[in-house]
N, C-alpha and C positions, 0 to 999 in steps of 0.2 A: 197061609192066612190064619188070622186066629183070632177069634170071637172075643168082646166086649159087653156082657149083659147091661145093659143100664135099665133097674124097675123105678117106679116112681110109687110112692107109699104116701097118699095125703091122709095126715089126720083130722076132722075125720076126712072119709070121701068124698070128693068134689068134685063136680064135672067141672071145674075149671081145668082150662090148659095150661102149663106149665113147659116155656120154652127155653130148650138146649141151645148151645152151640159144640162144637168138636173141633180137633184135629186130626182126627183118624182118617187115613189114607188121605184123600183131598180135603177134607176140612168140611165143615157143612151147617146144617141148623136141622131140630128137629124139633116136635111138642109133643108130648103121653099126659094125657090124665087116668084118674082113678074115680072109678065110677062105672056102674052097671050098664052102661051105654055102650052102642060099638063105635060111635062116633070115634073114637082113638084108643089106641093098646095104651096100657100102662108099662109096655118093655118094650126094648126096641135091642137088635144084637146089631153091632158095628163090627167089622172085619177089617184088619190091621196086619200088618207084618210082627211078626216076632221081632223080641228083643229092641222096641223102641220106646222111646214117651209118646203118651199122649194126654191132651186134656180134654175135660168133658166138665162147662159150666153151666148153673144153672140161670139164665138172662131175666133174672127176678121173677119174683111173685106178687101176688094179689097183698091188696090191704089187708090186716088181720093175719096175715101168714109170713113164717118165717121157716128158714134150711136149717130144719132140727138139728141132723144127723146125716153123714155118709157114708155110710158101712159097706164095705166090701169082704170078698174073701178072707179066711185069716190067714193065708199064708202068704196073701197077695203084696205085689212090691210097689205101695201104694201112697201116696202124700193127701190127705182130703185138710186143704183150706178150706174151711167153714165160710169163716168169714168173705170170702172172697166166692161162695157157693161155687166151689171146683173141687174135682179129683185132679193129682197129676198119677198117672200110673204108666210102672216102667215092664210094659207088657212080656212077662215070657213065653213061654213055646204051648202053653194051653189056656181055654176057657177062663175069662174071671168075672165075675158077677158084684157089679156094684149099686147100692140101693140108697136112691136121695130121699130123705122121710122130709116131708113138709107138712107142720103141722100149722093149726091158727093157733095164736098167742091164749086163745081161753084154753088151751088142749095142755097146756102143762105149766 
């Protein structure tokens, strides 16, 4: 098995929640926000088999916010549709850390 970091970066910080869904292993749903609160982590690690795809989208956000950016690893073997708020990543044999930055529309 092998790990899938997904952090969640709102610009600014928002205790709103912001919900996932996946593919990884059985498929599933999950929400992280960012915010001082413990109410919810802002990263969440998914465990997966080597050497497969999976997707990790984000099931919209709030008014005034938009999926700036997905930045993952640089070496990672990764497709981020923006517009479609997804990664598809074709997982290899170690750790990859992917970060969805959502920011509000006055943020840039």
């Amino acid at each position: 098995m092998v790990g899938i970091v997904i952090n969640l970066d709102m610009q600014p910080d928002t205790p709103k929640d912001i919900h996932f869904t996946h593919n990884v292993q059985h498929g599933g749903e999950f929400s992280l926000d960012d915010d001082s609160t413990a109410t919810l982590d802002n990263s969440i690690t998914l465990y997966g088999s080597a050497f497969n795809q999976f997707r990790v989208t984000v099931q919209g956000v709030a008014n005034n916010y938009v999926v700036a950016a997905i930045k993952c690893d640089d070496d990672a073997d990764v497709n981020v549709e923006l517009d479609h708020r997804r990664v598809l990543i074709n997982l290899k044999d170690k750790q990859l850390t992917c970060t969805f930055v959502i920011a509000g529309e006055f943020v840039y």
